[in-house]
N, C-alpha and C positions, 0 to 999 in steps of 0.2 A: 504494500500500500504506500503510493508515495503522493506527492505532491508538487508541484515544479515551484523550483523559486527564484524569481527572478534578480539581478544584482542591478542598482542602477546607477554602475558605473564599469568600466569593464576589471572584471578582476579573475583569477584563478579558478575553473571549474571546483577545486577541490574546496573553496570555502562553502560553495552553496549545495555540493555532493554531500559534505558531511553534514551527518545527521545524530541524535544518541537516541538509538530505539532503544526499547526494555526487552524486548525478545529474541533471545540469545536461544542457540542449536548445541545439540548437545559435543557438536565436535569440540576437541580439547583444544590449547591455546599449548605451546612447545613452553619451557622457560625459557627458551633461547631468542623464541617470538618477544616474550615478554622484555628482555634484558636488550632489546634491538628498541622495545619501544622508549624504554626509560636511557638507553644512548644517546637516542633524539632528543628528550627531554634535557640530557648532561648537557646540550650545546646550544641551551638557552640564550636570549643576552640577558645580562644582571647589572643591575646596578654597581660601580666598581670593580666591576666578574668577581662578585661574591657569589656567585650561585647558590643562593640560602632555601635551596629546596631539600628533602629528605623523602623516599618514599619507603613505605614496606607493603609488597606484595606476598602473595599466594596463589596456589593454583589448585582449584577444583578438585576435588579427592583428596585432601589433602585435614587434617586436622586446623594448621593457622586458616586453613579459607572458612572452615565449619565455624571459627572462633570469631575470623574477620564480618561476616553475613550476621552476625548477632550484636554488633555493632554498630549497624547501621541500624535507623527506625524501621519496625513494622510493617511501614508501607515499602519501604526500599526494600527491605527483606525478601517480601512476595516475592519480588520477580528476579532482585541482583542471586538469588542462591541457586540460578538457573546459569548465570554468567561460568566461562569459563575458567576467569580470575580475576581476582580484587587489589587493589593498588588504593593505598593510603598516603594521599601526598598532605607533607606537614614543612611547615615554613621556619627558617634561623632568624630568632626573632632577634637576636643580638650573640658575638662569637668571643668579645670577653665580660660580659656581663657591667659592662658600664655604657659602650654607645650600641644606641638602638639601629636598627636595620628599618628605615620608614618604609622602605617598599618590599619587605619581605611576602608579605600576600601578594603584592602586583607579580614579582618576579617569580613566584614561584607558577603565578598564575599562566607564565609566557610557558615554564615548564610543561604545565597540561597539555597547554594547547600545542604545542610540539610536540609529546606524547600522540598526544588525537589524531593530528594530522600526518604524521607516521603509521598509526595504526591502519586509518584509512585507506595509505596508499597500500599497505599489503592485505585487504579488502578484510581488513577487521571493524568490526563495531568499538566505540566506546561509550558510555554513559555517564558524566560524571554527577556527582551527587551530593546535595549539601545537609542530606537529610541524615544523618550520624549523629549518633549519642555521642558527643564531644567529651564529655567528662569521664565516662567509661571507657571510651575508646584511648583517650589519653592513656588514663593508668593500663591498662591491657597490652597496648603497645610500647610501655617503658618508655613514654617519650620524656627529655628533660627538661626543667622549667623552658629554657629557651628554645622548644622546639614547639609549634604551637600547630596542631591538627587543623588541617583546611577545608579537608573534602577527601571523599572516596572516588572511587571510577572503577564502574565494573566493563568488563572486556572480555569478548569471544566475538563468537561469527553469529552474524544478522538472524533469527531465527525465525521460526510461524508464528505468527501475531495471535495465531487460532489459541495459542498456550496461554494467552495473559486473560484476565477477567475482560469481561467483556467493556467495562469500564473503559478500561487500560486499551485493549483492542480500538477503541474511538479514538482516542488519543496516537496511534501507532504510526506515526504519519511524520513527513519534516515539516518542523514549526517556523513561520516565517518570521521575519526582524520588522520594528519598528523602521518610517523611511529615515533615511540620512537626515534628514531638516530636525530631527528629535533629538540628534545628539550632539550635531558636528555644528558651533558657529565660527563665524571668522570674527576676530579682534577678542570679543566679550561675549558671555553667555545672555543670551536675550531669548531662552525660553521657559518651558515650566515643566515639573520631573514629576511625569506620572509613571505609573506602571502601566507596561503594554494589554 
C-alpha cells in the first residue's frame, strides 16, 4: 500500500522513497547488515566531529531483542517485536562532565537519519520511535549519567500490512510532509508552529 509523494523542489528519489512502515516479514536482518547500517550512521557530520551518538542493538531471536521490545510502550510493542532488530540510539550529552554538548540530540539525530537512509538503499525498512519507556530503558541498558536515551528504531524487511491491527493496516501507507512555506523563511521566522 503506498502513496506517491510529491517533492516541491527537485531532490533525491530516496528522500521521498523512504518511508517507516510497522510491518516487518519474518526474514532475518544478518548483524553484519546491521553493523553496515550503524557505519553509515559512524560518518555523520557532528558538531566539532564529536560524534556524540551511542547505539545498542539486537537481533530477533535473541534474548537482548526479547528485553529491548519490553522497553519500548505497549503500542510500539504490538508490532516493533515482529521487526527483525532493535537499535537504541542515545546521545553524549557532555565527555568531561563540565561542558555540555548543545546539539547532542540534533547530531545524533543526523546519525539516524544516515542509518535510514543506508538501510533503504539495501531495500530495508526502518521505523524509528519515540515511544520508549525512557527511564526503564535507561537503567536496563546501563547507560551513564551522560549518555541520554533518544529513540529506538526497529529494522527488517517491509512486511504484509495484513499482520498489523486493522487500525495500524489504515495507517500503513507513506505519510506526507507539511509544504516548505511551514518551515523554511528567509531572513526571520514570520510564521506560526502548529502541528501537521
Amino acid at each position: 500500500m503506498t502513496t506517491p509523494r510529491t517533492a516541491q523542489h527537485p531532490i533525491l528519489p530516496m528522500f521521498t522513497d523512504r518511508w517507516s512502515p510497522r510491518a516487518f516479514s519474518e526474514k532475518a536482518v544478518t548483524e553484519s547488515e546491521i553493523l553496515t547500517l550503524l557505519e553509515a550512521a559512524r560518518w555523520a557530520p557532528s558538531a566539532s566531529n564529536l560524534q556524540p551518538w551511542r547505539f545498542i542493538y539486537s537481533l530477533k531471536g535473541t534474548p537482548e531483542f526479547d528485553q529491548m521490545v519490553e522497553l519500548l510502550v505497549p503500542f510500539n510493542q504490538g508490532w516493533a517485536k515482529s521487526a527483525a532488530a532493535l537499535i537504541f540510539t542515545a546521545a553524549v550529552t557532555t565527555f568531561d562532565g563540565e561542558r555540555p554538548i548543545p546539539t547532542h540530540a540534533f547530531d545524533a539525530g543526523a546519525a539516524w537519519m544516515s542509518l535510514a537512509l543506508q538501510a533503504h538503499s539495501m531495500g530495508l525498512s526502518t521505523h524509528g520511535m519515540g515511544g520508549v519507556e525512557f527511564d526503564k530503558a535507561t537503567a536496563a541498558l546501563n547507560l551513564p549519567d551522560n549518555l541520554k536515551l533518544i529513540m529506538g528504531v526497529a529494522v527488517g524487511y517491509q512486511g504484509d500490512p495484513a499482520t498489523l491491527s486493522e487500525k495500524l493496516q489504515a495507517r500503513e501507507m507513506p505519510s506526507d510532509r507539511q509544504p516548505l512555506e511551514a518551515m523554511a523563511f528567509k531572513g526571520t521566522f514570520s510564521g506560526e508552529i502548529k502541528a501537521p
